[in-house]
PDB file of N, CA, C and O in Angstrom:
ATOM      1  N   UNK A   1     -13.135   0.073  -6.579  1.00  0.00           N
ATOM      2  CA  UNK A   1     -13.008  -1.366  -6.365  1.00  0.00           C
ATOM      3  C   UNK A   1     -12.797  -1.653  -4.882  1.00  0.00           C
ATOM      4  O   UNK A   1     -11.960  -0.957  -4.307  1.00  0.00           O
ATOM      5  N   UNK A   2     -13.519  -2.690  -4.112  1.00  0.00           N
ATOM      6  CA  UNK A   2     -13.673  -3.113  -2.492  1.00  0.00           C
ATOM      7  C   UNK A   2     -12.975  -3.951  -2.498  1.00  0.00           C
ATOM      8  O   UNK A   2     -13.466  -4.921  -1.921  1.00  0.00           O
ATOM      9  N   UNK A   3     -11.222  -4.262  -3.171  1.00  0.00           N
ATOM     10  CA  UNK A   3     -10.734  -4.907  -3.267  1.00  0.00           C
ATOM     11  C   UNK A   3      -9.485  -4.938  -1.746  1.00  0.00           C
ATOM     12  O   UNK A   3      -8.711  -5.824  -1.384  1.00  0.00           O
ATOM     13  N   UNK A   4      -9.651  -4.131  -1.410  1.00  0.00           N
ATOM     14  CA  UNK A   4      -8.839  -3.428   0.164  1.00  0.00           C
ATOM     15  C   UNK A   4      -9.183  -4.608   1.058  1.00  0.00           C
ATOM     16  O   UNK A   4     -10.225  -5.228   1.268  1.00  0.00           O
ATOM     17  N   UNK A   5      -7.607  -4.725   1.631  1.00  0.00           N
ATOM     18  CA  UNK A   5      -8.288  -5.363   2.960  1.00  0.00           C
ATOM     19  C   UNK A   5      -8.239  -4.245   4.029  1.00  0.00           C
ATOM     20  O   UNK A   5      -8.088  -3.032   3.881  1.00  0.00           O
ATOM     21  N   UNK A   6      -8.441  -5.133   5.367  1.00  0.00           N
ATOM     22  CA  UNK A   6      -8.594  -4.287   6.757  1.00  0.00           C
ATOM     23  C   UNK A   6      -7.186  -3.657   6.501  1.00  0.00           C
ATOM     24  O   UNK A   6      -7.315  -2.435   6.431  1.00  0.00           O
ATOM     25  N   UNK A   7      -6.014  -4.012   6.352  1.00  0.00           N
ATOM     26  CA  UNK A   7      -5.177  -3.859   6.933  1.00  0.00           C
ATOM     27  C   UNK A   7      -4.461  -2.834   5.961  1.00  0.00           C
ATOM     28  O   UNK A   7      -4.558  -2.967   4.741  1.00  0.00           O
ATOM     29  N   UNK A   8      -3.669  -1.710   6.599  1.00  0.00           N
ATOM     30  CA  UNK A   8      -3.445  -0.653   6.366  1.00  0.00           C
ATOM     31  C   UNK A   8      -1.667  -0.129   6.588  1.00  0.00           C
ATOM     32  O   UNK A   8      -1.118  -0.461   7.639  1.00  0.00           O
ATOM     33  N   UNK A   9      -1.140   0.410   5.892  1.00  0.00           N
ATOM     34  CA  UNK A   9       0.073   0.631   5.875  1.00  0.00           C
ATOM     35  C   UNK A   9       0.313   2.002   5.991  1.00  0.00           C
ATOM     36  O   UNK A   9      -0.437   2.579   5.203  1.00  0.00           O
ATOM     37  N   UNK A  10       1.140   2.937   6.723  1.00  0.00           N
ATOM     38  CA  UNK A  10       2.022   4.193   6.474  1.00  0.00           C
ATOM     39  C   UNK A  10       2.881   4.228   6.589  1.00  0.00           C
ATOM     40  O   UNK A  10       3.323   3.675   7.596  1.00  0.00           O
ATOM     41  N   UNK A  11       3.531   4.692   5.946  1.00  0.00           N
ATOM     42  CA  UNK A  11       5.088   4.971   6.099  1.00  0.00           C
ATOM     43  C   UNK A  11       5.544   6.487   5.536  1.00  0.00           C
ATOM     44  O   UNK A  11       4.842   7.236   4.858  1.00  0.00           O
ATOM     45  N   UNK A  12       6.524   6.661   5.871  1.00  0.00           N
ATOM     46  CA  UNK A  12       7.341   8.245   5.829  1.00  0.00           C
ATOM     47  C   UNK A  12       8.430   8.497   5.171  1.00  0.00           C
ATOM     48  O   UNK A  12       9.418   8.184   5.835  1.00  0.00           O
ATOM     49  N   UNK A  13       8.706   8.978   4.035  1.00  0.00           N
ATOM     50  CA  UNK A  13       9.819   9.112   3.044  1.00  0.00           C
ATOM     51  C   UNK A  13      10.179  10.163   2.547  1.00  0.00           C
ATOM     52  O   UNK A  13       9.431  10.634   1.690  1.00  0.00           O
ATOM     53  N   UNK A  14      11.437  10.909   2.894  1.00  0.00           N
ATOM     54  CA  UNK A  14      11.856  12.236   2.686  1.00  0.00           C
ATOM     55  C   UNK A  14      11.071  12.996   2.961  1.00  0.00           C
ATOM     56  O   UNK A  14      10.865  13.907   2.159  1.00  0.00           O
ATOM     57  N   UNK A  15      10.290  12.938   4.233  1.00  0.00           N
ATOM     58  CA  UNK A  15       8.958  14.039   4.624  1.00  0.00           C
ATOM     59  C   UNK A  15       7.628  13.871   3.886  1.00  0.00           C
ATOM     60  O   UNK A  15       6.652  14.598   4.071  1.00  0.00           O
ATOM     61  N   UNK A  16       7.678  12.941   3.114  1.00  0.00           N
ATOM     62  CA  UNK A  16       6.366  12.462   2.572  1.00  0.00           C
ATOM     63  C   UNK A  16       5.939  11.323   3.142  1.00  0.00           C
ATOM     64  O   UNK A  16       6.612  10.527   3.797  1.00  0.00           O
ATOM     65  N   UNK A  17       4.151  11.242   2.716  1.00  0.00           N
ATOM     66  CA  UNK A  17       3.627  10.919   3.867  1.00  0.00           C
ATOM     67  C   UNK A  17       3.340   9.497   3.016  1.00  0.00           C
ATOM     68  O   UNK A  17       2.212   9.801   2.627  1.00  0.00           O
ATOM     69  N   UNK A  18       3.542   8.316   2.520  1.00  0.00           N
ATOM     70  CA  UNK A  18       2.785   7.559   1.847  1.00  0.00           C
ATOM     71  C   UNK A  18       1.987   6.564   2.449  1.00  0.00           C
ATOM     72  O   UNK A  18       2.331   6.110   3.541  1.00  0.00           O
ATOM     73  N   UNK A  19       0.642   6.038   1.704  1.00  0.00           N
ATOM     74  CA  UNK A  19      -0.434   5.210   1.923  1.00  0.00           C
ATOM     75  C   UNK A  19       0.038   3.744   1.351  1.00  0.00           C
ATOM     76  O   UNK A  19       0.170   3.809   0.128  1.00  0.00           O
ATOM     77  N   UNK A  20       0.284   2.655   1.792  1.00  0.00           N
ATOM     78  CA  UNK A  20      -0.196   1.391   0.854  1.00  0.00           C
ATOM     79  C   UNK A  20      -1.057   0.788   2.068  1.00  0.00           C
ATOM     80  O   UNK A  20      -0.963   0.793   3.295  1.00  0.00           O
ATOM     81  N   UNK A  21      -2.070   0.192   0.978  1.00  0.00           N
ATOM     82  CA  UNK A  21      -3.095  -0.751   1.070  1.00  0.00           C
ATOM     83  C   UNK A  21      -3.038  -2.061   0.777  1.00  0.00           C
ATOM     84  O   UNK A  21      -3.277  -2.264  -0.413  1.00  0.00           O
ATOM     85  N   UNK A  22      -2.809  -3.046   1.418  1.00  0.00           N
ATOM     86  CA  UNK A  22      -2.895  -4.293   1.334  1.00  0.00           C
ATOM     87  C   UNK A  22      -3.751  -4.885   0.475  1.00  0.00           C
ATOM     88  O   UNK A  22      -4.874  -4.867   0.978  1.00  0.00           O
ATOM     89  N   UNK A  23      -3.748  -5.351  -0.485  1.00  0.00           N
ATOM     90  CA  UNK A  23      -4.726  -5.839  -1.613  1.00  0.00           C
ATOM     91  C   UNK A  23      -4.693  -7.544  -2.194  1.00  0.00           C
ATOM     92  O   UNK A  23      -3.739  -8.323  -2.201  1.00  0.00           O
ATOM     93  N   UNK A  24      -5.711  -7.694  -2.526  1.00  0.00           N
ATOM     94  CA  UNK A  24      -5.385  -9.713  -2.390  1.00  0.00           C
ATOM     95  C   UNK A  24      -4.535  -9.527  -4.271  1.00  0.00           C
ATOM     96  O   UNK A  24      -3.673 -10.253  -4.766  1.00  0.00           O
ATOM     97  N   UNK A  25      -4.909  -8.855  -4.604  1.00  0.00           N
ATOM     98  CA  UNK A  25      -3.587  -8.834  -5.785  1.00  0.00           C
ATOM     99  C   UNK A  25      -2.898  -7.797  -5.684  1.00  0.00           C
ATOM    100  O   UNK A  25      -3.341  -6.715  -5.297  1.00  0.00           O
ATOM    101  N   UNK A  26      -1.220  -8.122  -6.173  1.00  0.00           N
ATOM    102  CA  UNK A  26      -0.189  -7.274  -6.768  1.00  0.00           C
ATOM    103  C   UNK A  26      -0.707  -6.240  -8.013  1.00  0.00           C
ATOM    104  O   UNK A  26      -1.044  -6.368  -9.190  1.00  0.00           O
ATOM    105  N   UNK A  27      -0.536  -4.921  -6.841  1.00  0.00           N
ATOM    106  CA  UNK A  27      -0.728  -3.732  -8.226  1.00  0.00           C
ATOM    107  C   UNK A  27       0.460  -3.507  -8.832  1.00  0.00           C
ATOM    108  O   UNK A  27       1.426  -3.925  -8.193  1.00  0.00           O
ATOM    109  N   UNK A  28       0.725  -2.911  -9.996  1.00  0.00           N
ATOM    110  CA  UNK A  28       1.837  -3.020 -11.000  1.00  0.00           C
ATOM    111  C   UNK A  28       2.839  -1.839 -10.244  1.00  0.00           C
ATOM    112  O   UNK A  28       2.293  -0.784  -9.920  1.00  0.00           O
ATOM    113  N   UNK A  29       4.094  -1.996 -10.006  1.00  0.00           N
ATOM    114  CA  UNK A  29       4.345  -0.993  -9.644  1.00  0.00           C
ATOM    115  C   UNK A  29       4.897  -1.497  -8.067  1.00  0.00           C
ATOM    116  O   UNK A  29       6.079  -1.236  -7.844  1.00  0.00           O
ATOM    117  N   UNK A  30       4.144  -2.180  -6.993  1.00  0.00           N
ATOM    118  CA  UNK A  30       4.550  -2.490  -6.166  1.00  0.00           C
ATOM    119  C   UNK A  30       5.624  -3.148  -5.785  1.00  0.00           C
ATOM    120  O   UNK A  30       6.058  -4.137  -6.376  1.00  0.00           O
ATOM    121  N   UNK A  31       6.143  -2.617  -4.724  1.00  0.00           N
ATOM    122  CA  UNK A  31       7.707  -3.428  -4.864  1.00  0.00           C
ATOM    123  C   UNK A  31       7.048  -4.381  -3.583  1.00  0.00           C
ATOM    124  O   UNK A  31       6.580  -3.740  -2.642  1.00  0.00           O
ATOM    125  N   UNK A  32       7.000  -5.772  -3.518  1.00  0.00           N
ATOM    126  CA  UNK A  32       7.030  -6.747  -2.643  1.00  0.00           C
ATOM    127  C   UNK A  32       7.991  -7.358  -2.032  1.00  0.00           C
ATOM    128  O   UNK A  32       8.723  -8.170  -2.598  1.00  0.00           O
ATOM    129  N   UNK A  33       8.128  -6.876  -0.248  1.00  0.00           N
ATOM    130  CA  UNK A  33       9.589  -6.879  -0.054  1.00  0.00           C
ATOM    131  C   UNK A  33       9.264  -8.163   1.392  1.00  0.00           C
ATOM    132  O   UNK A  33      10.208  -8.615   2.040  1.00  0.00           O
TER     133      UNK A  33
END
């Protein structure tokens, strides 16, 4: 799904590396802060 926008997130948590993707809808699961 080409539902992605441009814009791109990383962040770093207990040495892990995580991805979020900015998306014009809320995936289940996302915490919106």
């Amino acid at each position: 799904e080409k539902r992605y926008l441009s814009a791109e997130v990383r962040f770093g948590v207990s040495g892990h590396t995580f991805v979020a993707r900015s998306t014009k809808v809320t995936q289940p699961g996302w915490s919106a802060q």
